[in-house]
Structures are given as structure tokens and as C-alpha cells.
C-alpha positions as CSV (number, residue, x, y, z in Angstrom):
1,X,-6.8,79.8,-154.7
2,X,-3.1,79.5,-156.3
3,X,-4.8,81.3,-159.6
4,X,-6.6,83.4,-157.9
5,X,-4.3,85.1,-156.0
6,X,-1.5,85.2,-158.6
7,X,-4.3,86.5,-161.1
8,X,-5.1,89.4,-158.5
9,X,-1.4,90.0,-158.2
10,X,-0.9,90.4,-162.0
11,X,-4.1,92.7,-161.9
12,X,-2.8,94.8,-159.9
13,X,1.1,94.9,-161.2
14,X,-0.7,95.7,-164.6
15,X,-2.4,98.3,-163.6
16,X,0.6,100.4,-161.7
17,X,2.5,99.6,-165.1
18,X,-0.3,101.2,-167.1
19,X,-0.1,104.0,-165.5
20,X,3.2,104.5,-164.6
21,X,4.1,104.3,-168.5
22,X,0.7,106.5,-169.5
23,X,2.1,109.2,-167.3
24,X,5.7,108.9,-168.3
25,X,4.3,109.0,-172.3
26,X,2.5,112.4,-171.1
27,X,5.7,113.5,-169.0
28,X,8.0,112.9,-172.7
29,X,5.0,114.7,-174.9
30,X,4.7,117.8,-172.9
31,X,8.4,117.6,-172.0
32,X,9.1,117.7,-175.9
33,X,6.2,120.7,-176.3
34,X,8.1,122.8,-174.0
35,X,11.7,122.0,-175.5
36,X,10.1,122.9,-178.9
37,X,8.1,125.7,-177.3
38,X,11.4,127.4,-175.5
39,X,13.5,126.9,-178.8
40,X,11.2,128.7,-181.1
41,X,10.9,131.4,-178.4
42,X,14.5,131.9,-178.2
43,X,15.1,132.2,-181.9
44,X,12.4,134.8,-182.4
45,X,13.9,137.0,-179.7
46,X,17.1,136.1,-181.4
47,X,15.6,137.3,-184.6
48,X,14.0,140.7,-183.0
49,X,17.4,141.3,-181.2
50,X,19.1,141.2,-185.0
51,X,16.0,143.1,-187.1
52,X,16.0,146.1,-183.7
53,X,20.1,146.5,-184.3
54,X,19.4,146.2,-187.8
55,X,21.7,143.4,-187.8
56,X,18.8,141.4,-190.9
57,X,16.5,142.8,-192.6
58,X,12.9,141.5,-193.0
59,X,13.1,143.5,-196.8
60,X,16.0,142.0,-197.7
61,X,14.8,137.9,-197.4
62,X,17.8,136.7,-199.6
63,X,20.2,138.5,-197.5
64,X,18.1,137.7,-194.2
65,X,18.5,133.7,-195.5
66,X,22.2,134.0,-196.2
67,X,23.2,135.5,-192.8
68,X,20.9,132.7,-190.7
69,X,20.1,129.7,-192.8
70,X,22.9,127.9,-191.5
71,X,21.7,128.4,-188.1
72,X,18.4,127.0,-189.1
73,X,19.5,123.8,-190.5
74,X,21.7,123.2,-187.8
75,X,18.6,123.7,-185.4
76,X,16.5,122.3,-187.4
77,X,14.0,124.7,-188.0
78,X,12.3,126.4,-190.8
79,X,12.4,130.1,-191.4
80,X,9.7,131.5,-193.8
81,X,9.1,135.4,-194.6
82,X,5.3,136.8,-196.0
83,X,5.4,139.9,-197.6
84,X,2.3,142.7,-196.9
85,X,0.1,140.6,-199.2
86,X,1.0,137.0,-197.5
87,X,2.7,136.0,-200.4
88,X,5.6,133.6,-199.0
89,X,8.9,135.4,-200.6
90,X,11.8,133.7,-199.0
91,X,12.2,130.6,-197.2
92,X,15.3,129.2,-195.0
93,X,15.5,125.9,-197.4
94,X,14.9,125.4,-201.4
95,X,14.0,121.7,-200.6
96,X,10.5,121.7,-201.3
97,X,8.4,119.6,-198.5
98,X,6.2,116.8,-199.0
99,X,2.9,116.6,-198.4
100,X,3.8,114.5,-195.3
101,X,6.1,117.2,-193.7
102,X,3.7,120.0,-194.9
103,X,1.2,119.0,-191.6
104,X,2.3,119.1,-187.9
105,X,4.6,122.3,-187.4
106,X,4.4,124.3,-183.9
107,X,5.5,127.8,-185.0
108,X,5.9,131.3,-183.3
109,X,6.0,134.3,-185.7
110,X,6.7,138.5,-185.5
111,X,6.0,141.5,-187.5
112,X,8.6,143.9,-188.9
113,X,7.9,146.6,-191.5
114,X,4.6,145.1,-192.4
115,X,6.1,141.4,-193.4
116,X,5.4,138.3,-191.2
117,X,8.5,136.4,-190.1
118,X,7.9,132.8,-189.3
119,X,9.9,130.1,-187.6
120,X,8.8,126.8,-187.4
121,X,9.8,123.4,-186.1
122,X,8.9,120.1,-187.3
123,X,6.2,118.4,-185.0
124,X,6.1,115.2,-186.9
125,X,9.9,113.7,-185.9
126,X,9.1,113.9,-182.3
127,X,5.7,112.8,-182.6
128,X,7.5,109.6,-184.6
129,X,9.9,109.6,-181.6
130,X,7.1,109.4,-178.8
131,X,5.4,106.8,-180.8
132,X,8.7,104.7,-180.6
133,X,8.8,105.5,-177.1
134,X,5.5,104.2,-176.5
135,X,5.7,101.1,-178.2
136,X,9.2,100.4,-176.2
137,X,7.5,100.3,-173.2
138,X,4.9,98.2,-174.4
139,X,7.6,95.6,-175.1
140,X,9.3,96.1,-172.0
141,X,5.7,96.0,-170.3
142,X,5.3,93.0,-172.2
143,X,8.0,91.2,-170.8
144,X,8.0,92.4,-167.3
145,X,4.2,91.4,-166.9
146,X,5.3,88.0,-168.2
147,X,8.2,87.3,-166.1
148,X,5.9,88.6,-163.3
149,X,3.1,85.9,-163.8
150,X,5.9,83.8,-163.8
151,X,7.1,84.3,-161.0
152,X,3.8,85.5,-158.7
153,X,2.7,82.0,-159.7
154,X,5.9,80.6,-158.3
155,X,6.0,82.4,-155.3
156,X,2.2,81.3,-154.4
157,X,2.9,78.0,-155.1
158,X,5.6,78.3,-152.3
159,X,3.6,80.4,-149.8
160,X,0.9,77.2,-150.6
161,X,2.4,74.4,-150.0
162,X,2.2,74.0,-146.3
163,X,-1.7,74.4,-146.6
164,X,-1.4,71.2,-149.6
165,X,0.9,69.3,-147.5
166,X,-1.6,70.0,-144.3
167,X,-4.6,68.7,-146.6
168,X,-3.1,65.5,-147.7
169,X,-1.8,64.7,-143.7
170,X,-5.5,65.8,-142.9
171,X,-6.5,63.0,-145.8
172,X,-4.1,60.3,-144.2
173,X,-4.9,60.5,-141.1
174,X,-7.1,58.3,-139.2
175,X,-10.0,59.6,-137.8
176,X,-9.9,57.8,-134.6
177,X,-6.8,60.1,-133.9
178,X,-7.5,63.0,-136.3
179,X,-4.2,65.4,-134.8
180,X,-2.3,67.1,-137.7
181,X,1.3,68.5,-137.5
182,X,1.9,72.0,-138.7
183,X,3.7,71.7,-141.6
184,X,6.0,74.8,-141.5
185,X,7.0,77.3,-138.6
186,X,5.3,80.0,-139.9
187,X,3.0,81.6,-137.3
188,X,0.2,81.6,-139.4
189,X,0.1,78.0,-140.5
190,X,0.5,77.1,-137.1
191,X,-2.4,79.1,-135.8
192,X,-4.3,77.3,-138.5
193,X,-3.1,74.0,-137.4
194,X,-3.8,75.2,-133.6
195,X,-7.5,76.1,-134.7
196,X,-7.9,72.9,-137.2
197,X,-6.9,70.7,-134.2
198,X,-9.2,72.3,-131.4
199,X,-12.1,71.9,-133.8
200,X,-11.0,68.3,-134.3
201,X,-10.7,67.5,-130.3
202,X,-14.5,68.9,-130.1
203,X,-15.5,67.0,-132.7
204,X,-14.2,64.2,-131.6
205,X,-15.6,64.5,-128.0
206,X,-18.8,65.1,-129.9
207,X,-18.4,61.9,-131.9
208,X,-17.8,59.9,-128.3
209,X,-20.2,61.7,-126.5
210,X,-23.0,60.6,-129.4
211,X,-21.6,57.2,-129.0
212,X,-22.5,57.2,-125.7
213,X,-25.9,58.4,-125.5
214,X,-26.9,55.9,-128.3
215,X,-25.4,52.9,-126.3
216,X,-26.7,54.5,-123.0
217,X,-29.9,54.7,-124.7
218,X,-30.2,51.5,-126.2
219,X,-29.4,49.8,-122.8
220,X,-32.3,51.9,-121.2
221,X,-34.8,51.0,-123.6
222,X,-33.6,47.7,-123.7
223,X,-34.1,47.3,-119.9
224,X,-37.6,47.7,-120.0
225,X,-38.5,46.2,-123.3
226,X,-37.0,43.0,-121.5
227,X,-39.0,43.2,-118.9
228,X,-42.1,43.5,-120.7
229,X,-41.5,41.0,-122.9
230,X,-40.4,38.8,-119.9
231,X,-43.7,39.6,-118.2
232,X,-45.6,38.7,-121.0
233,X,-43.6,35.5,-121.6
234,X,-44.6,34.5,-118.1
235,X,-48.6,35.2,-118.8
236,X,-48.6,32.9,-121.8
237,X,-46.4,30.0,-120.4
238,X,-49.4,27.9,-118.4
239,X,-52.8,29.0,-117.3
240,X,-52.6,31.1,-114.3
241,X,-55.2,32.2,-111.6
242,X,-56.6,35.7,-112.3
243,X,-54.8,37.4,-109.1
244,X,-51.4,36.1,-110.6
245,X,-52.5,37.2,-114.1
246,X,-53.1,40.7,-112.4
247,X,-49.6,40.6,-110.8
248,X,-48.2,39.9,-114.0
249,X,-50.0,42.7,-115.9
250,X,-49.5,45.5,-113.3
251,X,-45.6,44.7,-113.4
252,X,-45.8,45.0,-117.1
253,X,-47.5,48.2,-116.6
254,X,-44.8,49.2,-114.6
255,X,-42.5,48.5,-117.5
256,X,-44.6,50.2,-120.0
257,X,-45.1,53.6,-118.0
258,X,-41.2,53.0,-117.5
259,X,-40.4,52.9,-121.6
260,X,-43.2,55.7,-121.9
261,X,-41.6,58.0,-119.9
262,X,-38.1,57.2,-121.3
263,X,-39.4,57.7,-124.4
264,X,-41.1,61.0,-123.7
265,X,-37.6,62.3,-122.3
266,X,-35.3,61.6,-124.8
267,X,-37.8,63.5,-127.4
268,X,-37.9,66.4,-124.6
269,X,-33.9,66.6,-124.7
270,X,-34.0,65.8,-128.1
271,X,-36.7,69.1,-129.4
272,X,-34.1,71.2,-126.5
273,X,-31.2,70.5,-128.1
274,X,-32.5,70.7,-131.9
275,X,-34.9,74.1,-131.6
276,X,-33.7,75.4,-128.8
277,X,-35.3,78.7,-130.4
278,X,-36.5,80.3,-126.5
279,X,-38.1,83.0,-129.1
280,X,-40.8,80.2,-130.5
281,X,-41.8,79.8,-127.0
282,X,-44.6,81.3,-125.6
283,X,-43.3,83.9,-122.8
284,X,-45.3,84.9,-119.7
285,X,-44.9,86.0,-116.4
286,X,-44.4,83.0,-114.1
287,X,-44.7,82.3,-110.1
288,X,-41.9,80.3,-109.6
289,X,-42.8,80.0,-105.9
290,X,-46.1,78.4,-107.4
291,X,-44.2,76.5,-110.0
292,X,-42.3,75.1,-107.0
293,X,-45.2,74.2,-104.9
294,X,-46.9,72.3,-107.5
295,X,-43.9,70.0,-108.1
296,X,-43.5,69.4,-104.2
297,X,-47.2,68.6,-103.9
298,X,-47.1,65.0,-105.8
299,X,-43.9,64.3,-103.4
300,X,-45.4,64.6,-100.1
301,X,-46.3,61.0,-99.5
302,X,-42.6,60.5,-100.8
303,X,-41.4,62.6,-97.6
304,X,-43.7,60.9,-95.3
305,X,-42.6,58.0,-96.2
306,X,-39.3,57.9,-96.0
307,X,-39.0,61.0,-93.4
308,X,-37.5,63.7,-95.9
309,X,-37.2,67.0,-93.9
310,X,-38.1,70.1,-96.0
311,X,-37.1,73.4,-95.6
312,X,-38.6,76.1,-98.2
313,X,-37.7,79.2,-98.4
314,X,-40.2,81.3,-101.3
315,X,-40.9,84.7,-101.5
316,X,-44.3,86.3,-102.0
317,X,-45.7,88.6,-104.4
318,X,-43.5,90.4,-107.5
319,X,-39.9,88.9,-105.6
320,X,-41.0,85.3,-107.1
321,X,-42.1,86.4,-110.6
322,X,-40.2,86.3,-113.9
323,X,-41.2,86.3,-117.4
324,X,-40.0,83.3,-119.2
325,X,-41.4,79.7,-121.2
326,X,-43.8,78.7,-118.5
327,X,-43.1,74.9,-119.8
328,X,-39.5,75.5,-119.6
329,X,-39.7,76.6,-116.1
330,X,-42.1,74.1,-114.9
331,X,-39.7,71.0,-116.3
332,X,-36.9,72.4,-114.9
333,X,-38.1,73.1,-111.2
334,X,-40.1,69.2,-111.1
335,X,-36.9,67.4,-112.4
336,X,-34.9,69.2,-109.8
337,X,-37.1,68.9,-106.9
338,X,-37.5,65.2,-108.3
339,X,-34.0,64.5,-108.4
340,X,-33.4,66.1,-104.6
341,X,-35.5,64.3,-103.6
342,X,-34.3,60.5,-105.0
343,X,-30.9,61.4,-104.2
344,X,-31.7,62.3,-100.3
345,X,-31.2,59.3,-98.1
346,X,-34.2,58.2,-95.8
347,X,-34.2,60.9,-92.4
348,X,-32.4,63.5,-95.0
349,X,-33.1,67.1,-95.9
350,X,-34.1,68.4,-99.4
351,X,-34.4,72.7,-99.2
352,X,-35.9,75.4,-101.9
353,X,-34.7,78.2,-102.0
354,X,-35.6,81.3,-104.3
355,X,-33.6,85.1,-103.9
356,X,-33.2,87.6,-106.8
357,X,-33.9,85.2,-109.8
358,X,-32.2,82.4,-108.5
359,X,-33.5,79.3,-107.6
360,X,-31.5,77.2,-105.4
361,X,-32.0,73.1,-104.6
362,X,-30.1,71.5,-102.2
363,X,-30.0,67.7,-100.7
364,X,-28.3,65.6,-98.1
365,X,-26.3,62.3,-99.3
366,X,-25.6,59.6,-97.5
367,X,-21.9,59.4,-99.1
368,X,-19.3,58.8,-97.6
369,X,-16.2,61.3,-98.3
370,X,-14.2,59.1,-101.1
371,X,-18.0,59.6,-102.7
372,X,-18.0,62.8,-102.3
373,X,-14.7,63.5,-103.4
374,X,-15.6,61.2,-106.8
375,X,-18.6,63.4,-107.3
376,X,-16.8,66.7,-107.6
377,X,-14.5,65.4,-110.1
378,X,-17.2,64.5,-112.2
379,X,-20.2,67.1,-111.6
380,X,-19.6,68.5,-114.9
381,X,-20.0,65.0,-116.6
382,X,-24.1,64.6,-114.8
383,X,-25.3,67.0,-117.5
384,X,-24.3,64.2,-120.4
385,X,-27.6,62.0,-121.0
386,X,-28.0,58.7,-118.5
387,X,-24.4,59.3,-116.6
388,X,-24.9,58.7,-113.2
389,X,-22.1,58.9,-110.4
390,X,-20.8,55.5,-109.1
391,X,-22.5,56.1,-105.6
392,X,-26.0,56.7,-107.1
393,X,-25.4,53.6,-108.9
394,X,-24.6,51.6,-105.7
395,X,-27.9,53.0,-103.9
396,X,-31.4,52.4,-104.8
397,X,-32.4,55.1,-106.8
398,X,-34.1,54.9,-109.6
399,X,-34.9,56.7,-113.4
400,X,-33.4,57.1,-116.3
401,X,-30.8,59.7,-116.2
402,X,-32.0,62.1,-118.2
403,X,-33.3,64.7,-115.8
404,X,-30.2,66.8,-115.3
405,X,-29.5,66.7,-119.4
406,X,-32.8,68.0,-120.0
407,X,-32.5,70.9,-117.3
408,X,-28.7,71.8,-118.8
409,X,-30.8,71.8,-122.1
410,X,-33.6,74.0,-120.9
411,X,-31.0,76.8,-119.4
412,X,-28.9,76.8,-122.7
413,X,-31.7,77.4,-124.7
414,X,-32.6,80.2,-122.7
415,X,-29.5,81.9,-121.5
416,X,-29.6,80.9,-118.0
417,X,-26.9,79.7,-115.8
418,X,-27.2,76.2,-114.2
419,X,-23.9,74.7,-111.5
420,X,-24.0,71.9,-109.7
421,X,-21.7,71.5,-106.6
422,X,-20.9,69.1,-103.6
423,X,-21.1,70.6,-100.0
424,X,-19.4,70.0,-97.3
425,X,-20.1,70.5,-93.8
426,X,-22.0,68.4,-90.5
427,X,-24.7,67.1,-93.7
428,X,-22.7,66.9,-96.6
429,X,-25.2,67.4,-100.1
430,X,-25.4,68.3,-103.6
431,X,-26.6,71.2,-105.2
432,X,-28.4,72.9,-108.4
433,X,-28.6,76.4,-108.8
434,X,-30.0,78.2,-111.5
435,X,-29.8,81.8,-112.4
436,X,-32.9,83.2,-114.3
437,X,-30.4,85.8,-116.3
438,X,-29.3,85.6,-119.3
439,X,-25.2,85.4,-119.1
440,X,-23.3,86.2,-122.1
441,X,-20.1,84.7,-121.3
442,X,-20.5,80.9,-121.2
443,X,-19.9,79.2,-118.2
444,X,-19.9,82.6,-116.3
445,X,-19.9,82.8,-112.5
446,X,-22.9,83.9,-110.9
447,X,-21.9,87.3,-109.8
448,X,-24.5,87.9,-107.0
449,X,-24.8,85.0,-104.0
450,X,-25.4,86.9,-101.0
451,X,-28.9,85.6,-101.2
452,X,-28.6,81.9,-101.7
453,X,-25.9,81.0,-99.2
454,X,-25.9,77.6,-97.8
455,X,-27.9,77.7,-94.8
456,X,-29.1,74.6,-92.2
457,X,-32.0,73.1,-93.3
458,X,-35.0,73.0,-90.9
459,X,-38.2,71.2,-90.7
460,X,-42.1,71.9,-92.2
């Protein structure tokens, strides 16, 4: 970058030289011209003044030479006189010319009694002079162009050096606490130390949030590899009767279908997160009110059996339909109505709710206000794969933790807006709403919530 940038600035400082000294070598030859050009003019109208008074005469060449050869030399000119026939019959000096000096004369000439009178002025002594000119300024060119590389490559090296001594502190320091100092006050570096050190912090956060997906994962497919292998351990230890070898086998089917579904999950989130291209996905124009009653459908011996009151809330008809992945839609409605219903304590209330694109899914919790408190500090933290809040952990709910991560996934991929919130109020609950717009601005508020209001739940 250091040559670079010096090379550029040379370039360019060569370039206003060249033509600064081209136009001040065409400013000198044209400014010579006219000095030449205004000299010989003024010594023929001298020379017409004197042959009108009859001061010379153009008959008389000796005399005419006498009276202004002087004045010739001194100006250094050259007067010649050509009689009728153009026969050259007097001349300003005997000296004869060389073949040299013969060439490159700018003359100016008038007629008087039928003889031509010539003055003439060497061209050749101030083309020699320009040519000395031109080659000065070459030299001082030269030298200026040098002393400039010089010092451009000086100065760059100064201007530099911050961003050299910013990438050997980047090289030294340790990654586990990758913060670099700005190595100068200048606003510029600093901004680049500002930028380098956000982009650090997110990587970093990254880094620890990979960290703890893989040991969240390995835990959860641990867990049921275990107990599968545990089960299995326990068919082969002794003979067994068949109904305990069928008690044995339907728990390790529980495990299996456990470790299947995890599996299935984590390659869901995974093909989100990777190609989350929404444009590869097929779009059509979905029911969500039907989306929603085919995910409540498996759960109603759920409800019955542990009393879950339900209050839903679906339009009919075109108020209901969107146009969007209809296997995007359909995982994120089932893993929400899923999780509302989990997280509801026995006797509780889940509600569905669906107004002007928004789908809204609430729940009762059987928290008590410390939980709840807990849980709105870290709502934003139940998006990250297999985090669960301390009070979910205490009760007896059950899955892997990766139902929320997968919805987040789902609505980044295609523009939508997902929150989750805590409630407060005579049933205090959580919950999920989803906006079915795309929002440009991340982490936008929904700007329209007339609709979706918290409301009492009642009973279907």
C-alpha cells in the first residue's frame, strides 16, 4: 500500500510538472516569436519613415549601409537589399555566413523604387536558447521529482504506521481477549479501531455462542444415547420374561424416537441457518387459520388431560391467507402452539390469535414473580439453541430446546418479525408473536397492534 500510494503520488506530481514546463517552453517560444516579430516590425517602419523623408536611399545601398549598419549590429539583425533583377547588391555585414547561420531567419521585407529591402533576424540563437531552457527544466524536473519520491515515501511511511503498529498488537494479542488500542489520536485510525473491535466482540460472541450449542448438543444427544444403551445393557444382563423384555424395548423406543427427533431438529436449524435462501422455497398461498388447526388437532388429548383451557381467535376466508413457504409456516405455527402448550401449567390457558398478518400465541405460567422477572431479562437469550429459563428447568417439561431456535431461524430467513414477551396481569404468561411482513430494519417494532392486544382467555 506504502508503494502504491507514494507511486500514485509521484504519477500525479509528474504529470502537473510535465505540463506546467511543456506550457512554460510554449509560453518562452511564442514569447520569443513575438519579441522577434515586433523588432523586425519596428525596424521596417523605421526604415520606411527614413526612405519617405528621403532620409536613405534604397539606390544608394553603400550609403544606405553606412548610415544604419551600426544600428544593425547593435540589434542584431541583418539588412540585405535586391536590386529589380533579385540580385543581392548590398548587405549590412561583409562576414560571409555559414552554411549553419544561412537556415532559420524570420524576416519582414518592403519595396522602394522597384528594389526589395530585407531585414532579418537570426532564428537559430534563440532556438539554441529555448533548447537550453528546455533541458534546464529537465534537470530541475529531475531533481524535484526525486526529492519528491523521497519524501512522498517518507511521509506515507508516517501516515502508515499506526495501521503497522495496529497489525502487530492485532498479532500479539490473545484471542481469548482479542481488544486492540488505537494506536494514534487521529479520528480515522480510531474509527478503524472502533469498527475492528465491534467486529471482534461479534465474533467473539459468535465463537461462545458455537461453543455452546456444540456442548448443549453433545449433552442432548448424549442423554438419550445413554439411555438406550442403558436399556439395552439391561435386556442382555439375565434372561427376562417377555412382558419385561417388552418394557425394556418400548423405553428404548422412547429413547430412539427421542435422539430421532433431536436429530431431525438440529438438521432443520442447521439447513435454516445455512440456506436460508426463502427464494428456493416453494411459495403459495397458505390458510394459517388451517395451518393452526392442524397443529392443535394432535394436542387435544394433551388439553384434556391436563385441563388446558383454549381460546382461538381465527378469521375466515381471505383475512387468514398469505402467500409464503407453506413448510416454513407449518414448523413455525406447530412449534409454537407445541411450546404453549408444554409451558402452560395444568388448569392453564393457551390462546391463538390471528389479525392483519400477525399471528399471536399466548400461555399462562405457573411462575412465581422472581421467575417472571428472570424470564424478561433473558427472553432474548430463548432464541440460542437448547437454552431454557431456570423455571422451565425446575418444572416438568420436556424437549430438546430447539423449537424457539428453529422458529427465530424460520422468520430470519423470511423477513418476518418474531418477539417474545412476559405478561403481567391476574394470569401472568408468555408470549410469541410473529409478523408475516417483511421488516427492513432489524429488530424493528411491529408498528400496527391494535389487533392483537392481550385479551382474557376464555374456554372452547
Amino acid at each position: 500500500m506504502r508503494a502504491r500510494v507514494t507511486a500514485g503520488f509521484v504519477l500525479v506530481f509528474t504529470l502537473l510538472l510535465l505540463v506546467t514546463g511543456a506550457s512554460l517552453l510554449l509560453l518562452a517560444h511564442y514569447g520569443e516569436k513575438a519579441r522577434v516579430n515586433t523588432l523586425l516590425k519596428a525596424t521596417v517602419h523605421e526604415l520606411q519613415t527614413g526612405l519617405d523623408n528621403h532620409q536613405i536611399d534604397a539606390r544608394d545601398p553603400a550609403r544606405m549601409m553606412e548610415i544604419d549598419a551600426a544600428q544593425f549590429r547593435a540589434a542584431g539583425l541583418l539588412l540585405l537589399v535586391y536590386n529589380e533583377k533579385g540580385i543581392l547588391v548590398g548587405r549590412s555585414t561583409k562576414t560571409p555566413l555559414t552554411a549553419e547561420e544561412e537556415h532559420g531567419w524570420m524576416q519582414a521585407s518592403l519595396m522602394s523604387g522597384g528594389r526589395r529591402i530585407v531585414v532579418a533576424a537570426p532564428w537559430q540563437q534563440s532556438a539554441r536558447e529555448l533548447e537550453r531552457l528546455a533541458w534546464s527544466l529537465f534537470t530541475v524536473t529531475s531533481i524535484v521529482l526525486i526529492a519528491t519520491a523521497v519524501g512522498a515515501w517518507v511521509l506515507v511511511g508516517r501516515v502508515l504506521s499506526p495501521i503497522d503498529r495496529l497489525a502487530e498488537t492485532a498479532r500479539l494479542t490473545p484471542v481469548e481477549t482479542a481488544r486492540l488500542q488505537a494506536p494514534s489520536e487521529d479520528a480515522e485510525v480510531v474509527r478503524l479501531v472502533g469498527t475492528l473491535n465491534g467486529f471482534l466482540a461479534r465474533l467473539s460472541e459468535s465463537n461462545r455462542a458455537k461453543e455452546r450449542f456444540y456442548a448443549a448438543a453433545s449433552h442432548e444427544l448424549r442423554t438419550p444415547l445413554q439411555g438406550l444403551a442403558g436399556f439395552l445393557e439391561i435386556g442382555l444382563a439375565r434372561p427376562r420374561e417377555s412382558e419385561e423384555l417388552v418394557e425394556i424395548l418400548r423405553e428404548a423406543q422412547d429413547q430412539s424416537q427421542r435422539l430421532v427427533k433431536l436429530t431431525s431438529d438440529l438438521l432443520a436449524l442447521n439447513q435454516l441457518e445455512n440456506y436460508s435462501d426463502v427464494h428456493s422455497a416453494e411459495q403459495a398461498e397458505i390458510d394459517v387459520a388451517d395451518v393452526v388447526e392442524r397443529a392443535l388437532r394432535p394436542l387435544e388429548a394433551v388439553r384434556d388431560a391436563r385441563n388446558l383451557e383454549l381460546d382461538l381467535q381465527l378469521p375466515s376466508g381471505a383475512e387468514a391467507e398469505i402467500v409464503a413457504p407453506w413448510s416454513h409456516v407449518e414448523m413455525l405455527v406447530r412449534n409454537l402452539i407445541e411450546n404453549a402448550h408444554k409451558y402452560a401449567p395444568d388448569g392453564g390457558h393457551v390462546k391463538v390469535k390471528w389479525a392483519k398478518d400477525t399471528l399471536l400465541v399466548w400461555n399462562t405460567v405457573g411462575w412465581k414473580k422472581s421467575d417472571i422477572e428472570q424470564a424478561e431479562s433473558g427472553l432474548n437469550r430463548l432464541f440460542e439453541p437448547f437454552y431454557r429459563l431456570d423455571a422451565s428447568r425446575e418444572g416438568q417439561v420436556t424437549g430438546n430446546g430447539l423449537g424457539l431456535a428453529i422458529c427465530h431461524a424460520i422468520c430470519e430467513s423470511n423477513g418476518w418479525l418474531i418477539e417474545l414477551k412476559a405478561t403481567h396481569g391476574p394470569e401472568p404468561g408468555m408470549e410469541a408473536r410473529v409478523e408475516f411482513r417483511p421488516h427492513a430494519v432489524e429488530g424493528a417494532v411491529p408498528t400496527s397492534t391494535e389487533e392483537v392486544t392481550e385479551a382474557e382467555p376464555g374456554r372452547v
